[in-house]
C-alpha positions in Angstrom: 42.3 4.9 -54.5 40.1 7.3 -52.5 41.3 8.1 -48.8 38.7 7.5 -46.1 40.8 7.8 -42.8 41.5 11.5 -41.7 44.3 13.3 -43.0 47.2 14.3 -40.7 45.1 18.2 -40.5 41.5 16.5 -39.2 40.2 16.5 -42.6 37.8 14.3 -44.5 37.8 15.7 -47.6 36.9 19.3 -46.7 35.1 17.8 -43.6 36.7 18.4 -40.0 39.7 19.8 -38.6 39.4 21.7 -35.3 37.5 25.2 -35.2 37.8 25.9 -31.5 37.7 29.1 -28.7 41.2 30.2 -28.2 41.1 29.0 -24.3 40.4 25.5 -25.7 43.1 25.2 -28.0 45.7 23.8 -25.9 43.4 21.2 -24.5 42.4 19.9 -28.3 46.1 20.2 -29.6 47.2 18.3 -26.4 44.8 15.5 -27.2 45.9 15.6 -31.1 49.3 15.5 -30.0 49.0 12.6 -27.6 45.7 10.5 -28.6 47.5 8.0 -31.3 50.8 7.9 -29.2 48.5 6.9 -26.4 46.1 4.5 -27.3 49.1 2.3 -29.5 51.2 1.5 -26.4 51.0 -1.9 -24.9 49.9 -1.1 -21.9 47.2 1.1 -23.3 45.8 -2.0 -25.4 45.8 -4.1 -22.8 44.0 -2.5 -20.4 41.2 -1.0 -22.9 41.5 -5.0 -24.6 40.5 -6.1 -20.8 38.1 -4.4 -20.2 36.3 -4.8 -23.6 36.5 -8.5 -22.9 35.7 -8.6 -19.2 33.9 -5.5 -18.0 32.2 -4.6 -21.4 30.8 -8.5 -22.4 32.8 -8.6 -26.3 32.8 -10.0 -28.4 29.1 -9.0 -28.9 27.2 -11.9 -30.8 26.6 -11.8 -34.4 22.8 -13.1 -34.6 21.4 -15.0 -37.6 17.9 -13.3 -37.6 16.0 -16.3 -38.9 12.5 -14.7 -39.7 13.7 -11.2 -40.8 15.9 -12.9 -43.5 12.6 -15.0 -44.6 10.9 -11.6 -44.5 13.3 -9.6 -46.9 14.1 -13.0 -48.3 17.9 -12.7 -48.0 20.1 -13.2 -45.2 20.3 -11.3 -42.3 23.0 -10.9 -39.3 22.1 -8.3 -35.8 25.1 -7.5 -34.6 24.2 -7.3 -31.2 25.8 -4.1 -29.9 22.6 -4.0 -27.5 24.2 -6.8 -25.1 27.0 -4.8 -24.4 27.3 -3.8 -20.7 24.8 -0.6 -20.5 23.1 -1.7 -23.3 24.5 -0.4 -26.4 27.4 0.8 -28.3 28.2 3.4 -26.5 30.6 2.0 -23.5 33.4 0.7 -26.3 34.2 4.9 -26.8 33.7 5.9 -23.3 36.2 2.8 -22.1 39.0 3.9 -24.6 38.7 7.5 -23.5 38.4 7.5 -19.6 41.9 5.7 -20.1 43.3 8.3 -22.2 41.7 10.9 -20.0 43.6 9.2 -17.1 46.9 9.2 -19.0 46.9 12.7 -19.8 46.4 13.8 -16.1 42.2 14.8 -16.2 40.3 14.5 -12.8 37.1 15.4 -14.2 35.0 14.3 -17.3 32.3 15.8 -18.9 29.6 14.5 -21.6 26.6 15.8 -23.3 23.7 12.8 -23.9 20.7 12.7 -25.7 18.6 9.6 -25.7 21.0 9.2 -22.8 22.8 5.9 -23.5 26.5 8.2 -23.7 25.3 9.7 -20.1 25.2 6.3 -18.8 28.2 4.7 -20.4 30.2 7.8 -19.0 28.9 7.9 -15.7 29.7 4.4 -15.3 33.5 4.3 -16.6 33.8 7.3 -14.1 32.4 5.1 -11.3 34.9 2.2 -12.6 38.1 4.5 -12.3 36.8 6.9 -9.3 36.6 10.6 -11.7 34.0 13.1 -11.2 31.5 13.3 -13.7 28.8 15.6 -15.0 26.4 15.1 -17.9 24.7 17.4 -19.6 21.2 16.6 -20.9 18.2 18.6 -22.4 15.1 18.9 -20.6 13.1 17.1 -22.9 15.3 14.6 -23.3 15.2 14.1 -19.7 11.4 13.7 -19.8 11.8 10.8 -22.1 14.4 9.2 -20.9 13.7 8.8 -17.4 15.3 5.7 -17.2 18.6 6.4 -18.0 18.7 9.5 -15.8 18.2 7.5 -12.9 20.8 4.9 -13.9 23.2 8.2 -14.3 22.4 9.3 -11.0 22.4 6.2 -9.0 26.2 5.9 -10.9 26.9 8.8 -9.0 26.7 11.8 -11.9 25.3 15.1 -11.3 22.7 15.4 -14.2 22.5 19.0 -15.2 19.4 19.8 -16.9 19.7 22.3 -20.0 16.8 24.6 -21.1 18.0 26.5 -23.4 17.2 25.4 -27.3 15.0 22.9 -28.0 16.2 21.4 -24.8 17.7 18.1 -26.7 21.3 17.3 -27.9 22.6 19.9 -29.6 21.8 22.1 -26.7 23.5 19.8 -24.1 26.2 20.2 -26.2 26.5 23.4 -26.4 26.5 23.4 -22.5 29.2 20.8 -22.0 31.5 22.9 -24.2 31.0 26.1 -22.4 31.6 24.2 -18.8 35.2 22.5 -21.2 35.9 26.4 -21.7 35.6 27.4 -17.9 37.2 24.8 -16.9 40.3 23.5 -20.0 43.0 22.6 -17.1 41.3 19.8 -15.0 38.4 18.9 -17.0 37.9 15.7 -20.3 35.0 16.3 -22.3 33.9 12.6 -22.9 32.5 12.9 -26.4 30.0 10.7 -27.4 30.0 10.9 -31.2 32.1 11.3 -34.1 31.8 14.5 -34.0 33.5 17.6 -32.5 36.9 19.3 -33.2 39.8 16.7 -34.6 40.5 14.4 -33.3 37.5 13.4 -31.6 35.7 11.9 -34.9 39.0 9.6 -35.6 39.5 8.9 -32.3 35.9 7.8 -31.1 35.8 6.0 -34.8 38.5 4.0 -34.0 37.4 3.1 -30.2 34.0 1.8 -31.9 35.6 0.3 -35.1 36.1 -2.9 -32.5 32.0 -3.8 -34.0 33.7 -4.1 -37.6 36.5 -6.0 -37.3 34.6 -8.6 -34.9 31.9 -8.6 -37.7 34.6 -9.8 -39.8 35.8 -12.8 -37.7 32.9 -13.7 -36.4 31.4 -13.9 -40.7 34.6 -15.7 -41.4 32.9 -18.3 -38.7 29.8 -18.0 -39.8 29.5 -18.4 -43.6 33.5 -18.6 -44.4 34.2 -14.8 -46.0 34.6 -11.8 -44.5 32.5 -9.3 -46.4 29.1 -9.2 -46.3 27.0 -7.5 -49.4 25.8 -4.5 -46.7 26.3 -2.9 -43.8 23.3 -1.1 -42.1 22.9 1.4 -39.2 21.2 4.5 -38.0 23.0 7.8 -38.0 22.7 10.6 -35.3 25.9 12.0 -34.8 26.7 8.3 -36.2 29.7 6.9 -34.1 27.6 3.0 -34.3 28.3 3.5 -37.9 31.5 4.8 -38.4 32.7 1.8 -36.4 30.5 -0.9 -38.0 32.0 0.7 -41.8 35.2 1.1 -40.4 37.0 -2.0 -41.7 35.0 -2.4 -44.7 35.5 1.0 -46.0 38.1 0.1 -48.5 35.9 -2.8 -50.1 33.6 -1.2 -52.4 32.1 -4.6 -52.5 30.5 -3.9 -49.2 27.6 -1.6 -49.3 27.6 0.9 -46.5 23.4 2.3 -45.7 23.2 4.9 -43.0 20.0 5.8 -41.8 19.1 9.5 -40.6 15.8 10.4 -38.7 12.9 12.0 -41.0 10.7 12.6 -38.1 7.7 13.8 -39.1 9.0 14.1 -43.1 11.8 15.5 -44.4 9.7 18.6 -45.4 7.7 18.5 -42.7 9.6 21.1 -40.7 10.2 18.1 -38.4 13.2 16.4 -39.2 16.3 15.2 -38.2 17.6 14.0 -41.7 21.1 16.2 -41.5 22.1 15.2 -45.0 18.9 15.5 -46.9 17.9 19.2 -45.9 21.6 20.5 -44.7 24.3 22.4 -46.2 28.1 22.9 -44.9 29.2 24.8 -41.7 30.5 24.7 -38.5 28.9 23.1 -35.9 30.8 22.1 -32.3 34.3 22.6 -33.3 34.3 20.9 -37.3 32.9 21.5 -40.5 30.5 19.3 -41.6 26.7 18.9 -42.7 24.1 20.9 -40.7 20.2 22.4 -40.7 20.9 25.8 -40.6 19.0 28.6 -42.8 19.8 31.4 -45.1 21.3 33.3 -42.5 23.7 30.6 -41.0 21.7 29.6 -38.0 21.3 26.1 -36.9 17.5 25.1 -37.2 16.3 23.0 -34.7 16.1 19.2 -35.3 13.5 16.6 -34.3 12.8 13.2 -33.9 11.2 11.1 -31.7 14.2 9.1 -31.2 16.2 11.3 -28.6 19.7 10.0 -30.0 19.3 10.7 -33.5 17.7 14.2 -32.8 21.2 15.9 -33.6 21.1 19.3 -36.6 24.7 18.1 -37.7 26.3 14.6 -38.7 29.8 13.4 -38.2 32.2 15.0 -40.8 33.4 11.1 -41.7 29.6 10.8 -43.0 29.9 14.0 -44.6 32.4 13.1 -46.7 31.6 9.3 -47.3 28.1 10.7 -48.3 30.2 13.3 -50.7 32.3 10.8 -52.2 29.6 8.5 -52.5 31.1 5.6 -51.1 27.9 5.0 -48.6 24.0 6.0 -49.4 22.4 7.7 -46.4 18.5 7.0 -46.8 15.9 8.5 -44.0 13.1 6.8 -41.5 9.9 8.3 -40.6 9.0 8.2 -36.8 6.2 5.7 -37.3 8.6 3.5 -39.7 10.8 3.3 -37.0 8.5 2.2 -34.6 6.8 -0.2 -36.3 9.9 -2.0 -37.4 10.6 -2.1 -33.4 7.4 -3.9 -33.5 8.3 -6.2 -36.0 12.0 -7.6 -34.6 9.9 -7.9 -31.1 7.6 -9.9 -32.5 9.2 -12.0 -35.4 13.3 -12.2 -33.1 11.9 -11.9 -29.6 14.3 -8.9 -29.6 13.1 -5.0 -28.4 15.7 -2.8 -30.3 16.1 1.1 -29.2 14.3 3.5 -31.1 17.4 4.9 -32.9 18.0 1.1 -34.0 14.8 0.9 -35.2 15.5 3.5 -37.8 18.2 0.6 -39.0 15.5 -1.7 -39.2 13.1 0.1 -41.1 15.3 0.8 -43.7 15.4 -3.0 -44.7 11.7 -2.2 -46.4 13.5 0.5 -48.1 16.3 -1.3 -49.9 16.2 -4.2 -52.6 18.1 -7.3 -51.7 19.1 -10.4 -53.3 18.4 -13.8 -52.2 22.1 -15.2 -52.1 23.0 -11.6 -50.2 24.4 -10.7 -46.6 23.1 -8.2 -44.9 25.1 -7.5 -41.7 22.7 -4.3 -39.2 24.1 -2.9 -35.9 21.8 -3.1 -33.6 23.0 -0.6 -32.2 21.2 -0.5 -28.4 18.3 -2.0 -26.4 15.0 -0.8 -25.7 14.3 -0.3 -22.2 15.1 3.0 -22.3 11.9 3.4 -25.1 9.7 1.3 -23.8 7.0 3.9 -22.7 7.4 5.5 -26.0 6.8 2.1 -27.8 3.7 1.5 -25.3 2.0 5.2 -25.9 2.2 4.3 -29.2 0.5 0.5 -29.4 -1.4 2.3 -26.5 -3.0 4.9 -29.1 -3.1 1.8 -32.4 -5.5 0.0 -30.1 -7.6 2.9 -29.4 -7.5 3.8 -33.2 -8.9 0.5 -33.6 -11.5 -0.1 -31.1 -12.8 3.2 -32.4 
């Protein structure tokens, strides 16, 4: 049987392990030594347990979507990782490590954010357990997410704007691991992805993999199995999928579909589909898949969804990817938003853009009558909604023209 859990070294396969500055290594072997030791006490689960129940708002429901199943003529379930206190997947990871990041003695956190979700979902575990926090966020992403910056700052997070780059993700990464470098002693970089030196991919994996095993339960309830036929979610970084996969990942039965950002195309020149145009290297502290070009360099990503516009991937997806055990198709920008269209019209429900790649993928895949299709929804739309508006904005122009 094929291993899909890390190895003891960080590794997926070749994908992983920890390929960090010398002044950072005693900070990542720290958290390598401690993380699992941590997290399995009793009073550990107890608290993160808590708070997941009473602060976070799980379980999260598990929604029949009536007219999308009579749409793809199958049956379809929304996990609905949007209701989650902040409004998406997010707040499960940042809840398991402010505790850690307590435990181990930190007094200030860190995070990089794109389409800004992560920002708020750090900034507000800080303002639950009184820590200092900073977030680091491009300057275009700041444009477009205007929203979410000023739920950061009214949270009480200094919002550093970054301009180098393409002034998006990556970049803000970058950033928040120089500040982690200047500052190893005091300071917890509050990662937001599966991605990173080891351990952070197993460890955020394993804060998120809460969406799969409710999934489970709450199918049992619903239709009296476990399993469904597949599992569906977008991938950025991809932490909403590693943890909706998680418990199904030794059932080949289940079907595991990630969804990466095409953007424009995938040979447009405008993409953000990691595994359909990258090749292996090293990007923030593991090896994994990334858009780099002959000479090594990271090429800049794009996509109109700010959270999926990431030049890497999580070296879990590598691998599964690798091994084959999940397919990883891509979404255009305008398939994505017209499928946010579509579950707002036919569900009544406005999905964030990046979950909108999710659902655009359903036109993409063939499905059985009798099957179950289980998609993370993975966040709400708030955050888009004047990208979603420029955009019906400009169809109704197109038309009255």
């Amino acid at each position: 049987m094929k291993k899909y859990n890390v190895s003891e070294q960080g590794y997926y396969g070749s994908f992983g392990g920890a390929y960090v500055p010398e002044i950072l290594f005693n900070n990542v072997e720290e958290l390598k030594n401690s993380y699992l030791k941590v997290i399995q006490t009793e009073k550990f689960q107890n608290e993160f347990q808590g708070l997941l129940r009473d602060y976070v708002g799980r379980p999260t429901p598990l929604f029949h979507a009536k007219n999308l199943s009579e749409q793809f003529n199958t049956t379809i379930f929304l996990k609905r990782e949007d209701l989650n206190h902040t409004g998406a997947h997010k707040i499960n990871n940042a809840i398991g490590q402010i505790l850690l990041a307590k435990e181990l003695g930190k007094t200030r956190i860190i995070a990089e954010t794109g389409a800004g979700q992560h920002g708020v979902a750090a900034a507000t575990v800080c303002a639950l357990m009184g820590m200092k926090c900073v977030v680091y966020m491009g300057e275009t992403d700041i444009v477009r997410q205007a929203p979410n910056v000023a739920r950061m700052k009214m949270l009480g997070a200094t919002v550093v704007p970054v301009l180098s780059g393409n002034k998006t993700l990556k970049d803000a990464t970058n950033e928040a691991i120089r500040d982690w470098i200047n500052n190893p002693e005091s300071t917890y970089y509050l990662i937001g992805s599966v991605v990173g030196p080891h351990p952070y991919p197993d460890m955020v994996a394993g804060f998120q993999s809460v969406i799969s095993k409710e999934i489970k339960a709450q199918l049992k309830t619903a239709l009296g199995k476990e399993n469904p036929d597949y599992v569906v979610a977008c991938v950025g970084g991809g932490s909403n999928a590693a943890g909706a996969f998680y418990h199904f990942l030794y059932n080949e039965d289940v079907k595991l579909i990630g969804v990466e950002a095409a953007g424009k195309g995938i040979h447009s020149g405008h993409t953000a589909a990691t595994l359909s145009v990258g090749s292996a290297g090293i990007i923030h502290g593991s090896k994994t898949i990334l858009m780099q070009n002959e000479d090594g360099q990271i090429t800049e990503p794009y996509s109109i969804s700010a959270g999926l516009d990431y030049p890497g991937i999580g070296p879990v997806h590598a691998y599964l990817n690798e091994v084959r055990r999940a397919d990883y198709i891509s979404v255009t920008d305008v398939e994505a938003l017209e499928a946010a269209i579509d579950l707002t019209k036919k569900e009544g429900i406005i999905p964030a853009l990046e979950s909108a790649h999710a659902l655009a993928a359903l036109g993409k895949l063939k499905f059985k009558k009798n099957e179950v299709v289980i998609l993370n929804l993975s966040g709400r739309g708030d955050k888009d909604l004047e990208t979603y508006t420029n955009y019906l904005n400009k169809i109704n122009y197109a038309k009255q023209n």
